[in-house]
C-alpha positions in Angstrom: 228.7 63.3 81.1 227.8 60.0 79.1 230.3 57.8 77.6 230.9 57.6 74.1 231.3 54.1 72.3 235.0 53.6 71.3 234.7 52.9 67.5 236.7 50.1 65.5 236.3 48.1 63.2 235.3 45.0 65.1 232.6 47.3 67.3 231.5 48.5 64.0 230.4 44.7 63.1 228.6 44.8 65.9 226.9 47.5 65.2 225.9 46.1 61.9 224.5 43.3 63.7 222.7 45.1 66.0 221.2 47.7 63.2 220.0 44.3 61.6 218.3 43.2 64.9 215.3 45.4 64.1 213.2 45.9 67.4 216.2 46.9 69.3 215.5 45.3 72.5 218.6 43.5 73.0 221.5 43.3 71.0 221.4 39.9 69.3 222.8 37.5 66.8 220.3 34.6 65.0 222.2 32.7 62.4 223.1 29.5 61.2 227.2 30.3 61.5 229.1 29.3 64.3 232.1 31.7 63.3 229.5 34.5 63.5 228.1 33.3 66.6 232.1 33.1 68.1 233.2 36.3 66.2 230.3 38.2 68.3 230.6 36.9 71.4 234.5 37.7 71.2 233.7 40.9 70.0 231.2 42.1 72.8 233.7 40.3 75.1 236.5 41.9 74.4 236.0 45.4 72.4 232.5 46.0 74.2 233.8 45.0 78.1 230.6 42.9 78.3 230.9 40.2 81.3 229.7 36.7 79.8 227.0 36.6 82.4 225.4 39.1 80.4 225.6 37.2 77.3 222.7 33.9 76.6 223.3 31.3 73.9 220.4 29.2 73.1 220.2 26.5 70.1 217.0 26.3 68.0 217.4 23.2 65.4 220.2 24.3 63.3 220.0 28.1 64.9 221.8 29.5 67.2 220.9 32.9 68.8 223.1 35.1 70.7 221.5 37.8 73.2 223.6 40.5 74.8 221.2 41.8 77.7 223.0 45.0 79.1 221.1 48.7 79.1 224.6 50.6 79.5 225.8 48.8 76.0 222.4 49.3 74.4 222.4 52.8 75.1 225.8 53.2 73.8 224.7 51.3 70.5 221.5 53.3 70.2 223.6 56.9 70.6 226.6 55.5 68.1 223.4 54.7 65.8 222.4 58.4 65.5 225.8 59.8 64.7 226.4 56.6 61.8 226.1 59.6 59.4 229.4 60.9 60.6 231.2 57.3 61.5 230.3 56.3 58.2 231.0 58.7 56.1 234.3 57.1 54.4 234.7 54.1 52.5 237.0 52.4 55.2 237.4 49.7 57.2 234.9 50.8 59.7 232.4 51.2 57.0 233.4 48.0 55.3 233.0 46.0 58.6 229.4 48.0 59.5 227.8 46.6 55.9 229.8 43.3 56.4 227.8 42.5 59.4 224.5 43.5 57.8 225.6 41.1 54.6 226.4 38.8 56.9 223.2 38.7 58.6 220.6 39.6 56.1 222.8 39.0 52.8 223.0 37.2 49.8 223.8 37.2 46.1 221.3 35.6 43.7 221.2 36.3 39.7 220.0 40.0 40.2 223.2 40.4 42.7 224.4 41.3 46.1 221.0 42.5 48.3 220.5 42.8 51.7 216.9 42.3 53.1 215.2 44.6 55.0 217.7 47.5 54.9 216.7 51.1 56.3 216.3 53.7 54.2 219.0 55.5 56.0 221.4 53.0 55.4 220.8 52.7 51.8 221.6 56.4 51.7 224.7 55.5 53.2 225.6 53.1 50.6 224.5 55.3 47.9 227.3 58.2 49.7 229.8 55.4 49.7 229.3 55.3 45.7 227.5 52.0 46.1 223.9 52.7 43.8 220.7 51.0 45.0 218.1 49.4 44.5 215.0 48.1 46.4 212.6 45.3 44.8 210.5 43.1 47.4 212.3 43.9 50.5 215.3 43.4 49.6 218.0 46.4 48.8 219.8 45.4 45.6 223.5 46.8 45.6 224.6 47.7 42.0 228.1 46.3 40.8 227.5 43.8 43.3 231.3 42.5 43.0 232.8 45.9 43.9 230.3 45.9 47.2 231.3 42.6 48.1 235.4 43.7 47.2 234.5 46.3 50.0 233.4 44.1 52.6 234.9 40.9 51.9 237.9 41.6 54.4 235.2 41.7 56.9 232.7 39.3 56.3 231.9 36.1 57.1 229.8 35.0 54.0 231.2 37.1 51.7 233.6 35.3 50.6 232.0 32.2 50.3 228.9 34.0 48.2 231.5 35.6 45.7 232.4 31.9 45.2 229.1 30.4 44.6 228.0 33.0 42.0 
């Protein structure tokens, strides 16, 4: 019998993160924030029951990448994946905290509005059951009434907050 990943709103983050991470190989964070960078580590640390020794921070110029290298927590990420349908099928805070991450990661606002690049077609279906319209121009998946999407996951984001302010 395999074990299911306990679901909250912090190890949905992560799974935002990780959705964001595209190949899949590892779990892993590339950013320019050191509160994302801390926020992920505590969150694998703590929610995930990672050991550290698993976890490799390296500094690139002003990036910092986190890697997670652990096929038991991979595995668990790649099954809670396939059933996102179902764990986010509400607008809640696990939801909220899932597209936080991917805002967080691949966001920002600019004059057409609140867009995350690269997002999956399933995810944008998602959004669109959520009651959050779409819209895709050059790679990048335009969220209309950008400031009721960034209401939803401002609780939970890092940048959020800061791009509501700079618009």
């Amino acid at each position: 019998m395999s074990r299911k990943l306990s679901i909250s709103p912090d190890v949905s983050y992560v799974l935002g993160i990780y959705q964001c991470g595209g190949s899949h190989a590892n779990l892993h964070l590339y950013t320019t924030s050191k509160e994302m960078v801390e926020r992920f580590v505590k969150i694998v640390v703590m929610s995930l029951d990672t050991r550290t020794d698993f976890i490799n921070i390296t500094q690139e110029q002003d990036m910092t990448k986190a890697e997670v290298k652990n096929s038991k927590l991979k595995k668990l990420l790649d099954d809670a994946l396939e059933r996102r349908d179902q764990i986010f099928k509400y607008k809640n805070e696990y939801s909220g905290s899932y597209f936080a991450a991917m805002f967080d990661c691949n966001g920002a606002i600019d004059a057409r509005g609140a867009f995350v690049r690269g997002m999956r077609s399933y995810d944008k279906i998602l959004l669109e059951r959520l009651g959050f319209h779409t819209a895709t121009n050059a790679g990048r998946c335009y969220v209309r009434k950008s400031t009721d999407f960034i209401e939803f996951i401002k609780p939970f984001s890092i940048r959020a907050k800061s791009a509501l302010r700079k618009r």
